[in-house]
N, C-alpha and C positions, 0 to 999 in steps of 0.2 A: 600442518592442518589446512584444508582447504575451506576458507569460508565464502559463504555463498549471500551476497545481497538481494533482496529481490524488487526490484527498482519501478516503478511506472510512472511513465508518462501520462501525466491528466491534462485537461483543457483549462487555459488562462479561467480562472473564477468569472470573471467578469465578458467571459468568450464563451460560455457553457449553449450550447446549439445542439436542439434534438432532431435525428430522423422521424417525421409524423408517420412512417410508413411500419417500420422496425421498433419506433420507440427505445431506440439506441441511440448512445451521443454520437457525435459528428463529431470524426478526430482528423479525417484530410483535410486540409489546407488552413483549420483553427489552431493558433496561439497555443503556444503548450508550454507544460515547465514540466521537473522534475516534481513528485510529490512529494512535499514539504515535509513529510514524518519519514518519507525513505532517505532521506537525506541524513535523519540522524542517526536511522540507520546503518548507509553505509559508513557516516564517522566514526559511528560504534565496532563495527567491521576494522577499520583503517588502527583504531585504537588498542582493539585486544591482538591484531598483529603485531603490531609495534611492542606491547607486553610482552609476546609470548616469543619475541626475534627470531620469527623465520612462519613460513605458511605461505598464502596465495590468496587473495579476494577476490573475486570472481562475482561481478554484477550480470544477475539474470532479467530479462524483461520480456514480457509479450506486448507484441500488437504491429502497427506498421509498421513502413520503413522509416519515417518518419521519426521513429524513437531513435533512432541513433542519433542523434544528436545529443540527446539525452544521454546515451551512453558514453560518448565521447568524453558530456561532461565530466562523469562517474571517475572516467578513465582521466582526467586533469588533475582528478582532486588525490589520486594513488591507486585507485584499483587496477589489478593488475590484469584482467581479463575481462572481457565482457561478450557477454550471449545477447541474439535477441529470437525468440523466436515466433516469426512471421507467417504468415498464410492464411490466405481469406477462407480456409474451412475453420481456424480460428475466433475469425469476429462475430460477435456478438455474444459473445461469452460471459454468462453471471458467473459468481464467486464460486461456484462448486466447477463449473468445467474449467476457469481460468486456473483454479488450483490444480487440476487435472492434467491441465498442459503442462505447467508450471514442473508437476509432480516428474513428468516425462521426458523436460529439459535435465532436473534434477541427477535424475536417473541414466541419463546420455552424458553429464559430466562426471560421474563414477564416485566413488568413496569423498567424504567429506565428515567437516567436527562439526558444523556450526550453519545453519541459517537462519538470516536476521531479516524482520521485515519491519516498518513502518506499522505504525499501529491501526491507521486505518488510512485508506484515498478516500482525498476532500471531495472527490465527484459522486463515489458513491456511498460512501460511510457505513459499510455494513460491517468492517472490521471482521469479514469472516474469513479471507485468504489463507492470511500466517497460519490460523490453526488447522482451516481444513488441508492446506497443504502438508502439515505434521501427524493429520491423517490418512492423508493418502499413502506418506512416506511411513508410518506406523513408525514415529517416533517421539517422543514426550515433548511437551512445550509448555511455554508459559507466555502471558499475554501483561499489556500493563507493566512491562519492565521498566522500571525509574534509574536502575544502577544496577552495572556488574559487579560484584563481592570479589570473584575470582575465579578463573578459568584458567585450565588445564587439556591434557590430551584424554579424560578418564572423566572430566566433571566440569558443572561450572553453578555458582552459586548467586542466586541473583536476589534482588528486591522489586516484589511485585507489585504494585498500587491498587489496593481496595478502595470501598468507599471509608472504611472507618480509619487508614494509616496504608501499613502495607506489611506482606509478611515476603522473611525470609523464606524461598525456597531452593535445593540443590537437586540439579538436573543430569541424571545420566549421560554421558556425549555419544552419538549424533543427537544433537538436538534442536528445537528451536526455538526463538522469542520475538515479541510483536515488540517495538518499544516504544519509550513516549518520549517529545519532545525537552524533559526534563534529564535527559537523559546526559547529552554533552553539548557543545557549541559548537556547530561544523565546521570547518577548516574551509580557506579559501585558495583557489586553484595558483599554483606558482607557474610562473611561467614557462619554466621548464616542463610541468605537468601537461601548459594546454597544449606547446611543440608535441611533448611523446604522442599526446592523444588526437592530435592532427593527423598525425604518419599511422596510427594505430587501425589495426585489422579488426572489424569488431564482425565475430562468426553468426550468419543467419539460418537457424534450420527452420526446415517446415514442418509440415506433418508426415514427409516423406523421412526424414531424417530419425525420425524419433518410433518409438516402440508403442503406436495409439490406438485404441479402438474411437475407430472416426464417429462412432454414431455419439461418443461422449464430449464432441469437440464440439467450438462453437455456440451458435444460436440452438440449434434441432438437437443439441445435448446437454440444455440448461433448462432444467428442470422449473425456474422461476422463470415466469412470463410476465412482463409487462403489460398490461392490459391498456392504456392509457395515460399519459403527461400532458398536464398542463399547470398553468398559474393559476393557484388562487384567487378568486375576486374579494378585492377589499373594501370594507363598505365602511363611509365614516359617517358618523352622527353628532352633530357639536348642538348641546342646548345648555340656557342659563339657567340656574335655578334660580329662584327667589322666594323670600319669605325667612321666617326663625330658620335657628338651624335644626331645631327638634320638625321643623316640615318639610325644608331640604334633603332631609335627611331618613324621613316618610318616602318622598317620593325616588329616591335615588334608589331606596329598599326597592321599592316597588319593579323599578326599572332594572333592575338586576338579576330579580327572579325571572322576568321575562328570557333575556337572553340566557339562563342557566337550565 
C-alpha cells in the first residue's frame, strides 16, 4: 500500500511577513519549520506501515525550493519518498487551487490506500485542503481523526472528534483523513535516517510535469481574494471605580452597554 503524507512547510510563527502587494505570505528567505499537525501525520503514516509490514510513504508538498529541507526532514524520520511540487504558476495558491495541485501530484504518483494530512496549517487555519483534496480525488474522508481502530488493504476504521466526544466511523480504501495532534507522539530522526536523507533524491515537478489546467493554478485560479492584511489596533482604557459596590457596579453596567 502506498501511503501518501501531505507535508507543508509554514513560516516560523514568530517570522509570519506579508506581501503588501499580493497579500500573500513571504516564504523566500523567512524561517520556516515543518507544520506541526503534518508531523503527526506523517507519524501516523510511519505507524500504520510498520502495522501493516510492508507498503511505501511517500511525502508530498507544494511550494519552493526551499521546502526541501523540510522533506529531507520527512525523509530522516522514515519516509521512504518524497515529492515536492514547485513552480511559480503555483504561488499564490488558496486552499481550493493548493488542493488542485496537490490532487495532480497525487495522480502523477499512481494507485495509492491512504492519504493523511495534518488537520490544519498554523499560517492559515482554514482546515480546508485534506478534504477538498478528497474531493478533487472523489474519494471518502474523514476529518478530526484522534485514533486509528484498524486498517487494512479493503478498509480502515477510525475515531473522529466532535464537539460532544467522537464517533466511530469505517472508511472505504483509497481514502483520506485530516488528524489531530492527539493522535501519537512523533518519532525523532536516528542518525542513520538523517545520513539516508542527506544522499537522498527528493523529485521536483512543475506544472510541466503534471496533467493541469493552468487557468486553475496559483493566484489567477483561487477563487478566494484577499482583499487586505493588517493588525488590529489595540485600544486600552484603565479606570478606578469608587463608591458601594451596588454603584461600582451601576456604572460598570453602564460602561458595558457602551462597548456592546
Amino acid at each position: 500500500m502506498q501511503i501518501i503524507v501531505c507535508l507543508k512547510q509554514v513560516p516560523d510563527t514568530t517570522e509570519v511577513k506579508i506581501n503588501p502587494e499580493t497579500n500573500t505570505l513571504m516564504r523566500e528567505g523567512v524561517q520556516s519549520v515543518i507544520n506541526p499537525f503534518d508531523m503527526y501525520a506523517l507519524e501516523e503514516g510511519l505507524r500504520i506501515k510498520e502495522s501493516l509490514g510492508q507498503g511505501e510513504v511517500t511525502v508530498l508538498s507544494m511550494g519552493p525550493p526551499q521546502v526541501e529541507d523540510s522533506l529531507r526532514e520527512a525523509l530522516s524520520l522514515g519516509a521512504d519518498r518524497a515529492v515536492l511540487l514547485s513552480d511559480r504558476a503555483f504561488a499564490g495558491a488558496d486552499s481550493l487551487a493548493t488542493a488542485y495541485t496537490l490532487s495532480r501530484g497525487v495522480a502523477k504518483l499512481g494507485e495509492f490506500g491512504l492519504i493523511i494530512c495534518g488537520k490544519q496549517a498554523i499560517d492559515g487555519d482554514t482546515a480546508q485542503v485534506g478534504p477538498s483534496l478528497a474531493e478533487q480525488l472523489d474519494i471518502p474522508h474523514a476529518t478530526y481523526v484522534r485514533k486509528v481502530q484498524s486498517v487494512d488493504e479493503e478498509k480502515m476504521v477510525v475515531e473522529r472528534m466532535t464537539e460532544d466526544g467522537y464517533e466511530v466511523i469505517e472508511l472505504a480504501m483509497p481514502t483520506l483523513i485530516t488528524v489531530l495532534k492527539d493522535i501519537n507522539q512523533p518519532r525523532l530522526p536516528s542518525l542513520k535516517g538523517k545520513l539516508r536523507a542527506k544522499k537522498a533524491q527528493i523529485e521536483i515537478w512543475g506544472k510541466e510535469d503534471l496533467d493541469v489546467e493552468e487557468e486553475r493554478l496559483g493566484l489567477a485560479g483561487s477563487p478566494t481574494q484577499v482583499v487586505k492584511i493588517f493588525t488590529p489596533q489595540r485600544a486600552r482604557d484603565c479606570r478606578v471605580l469608587e463608591g458601594t459596590a451596588e454603584e461600582m457596579a451601576k456604572v460598570l453596567a453602564q460602561e458595558l452597554k457602551k462597548i456592546i
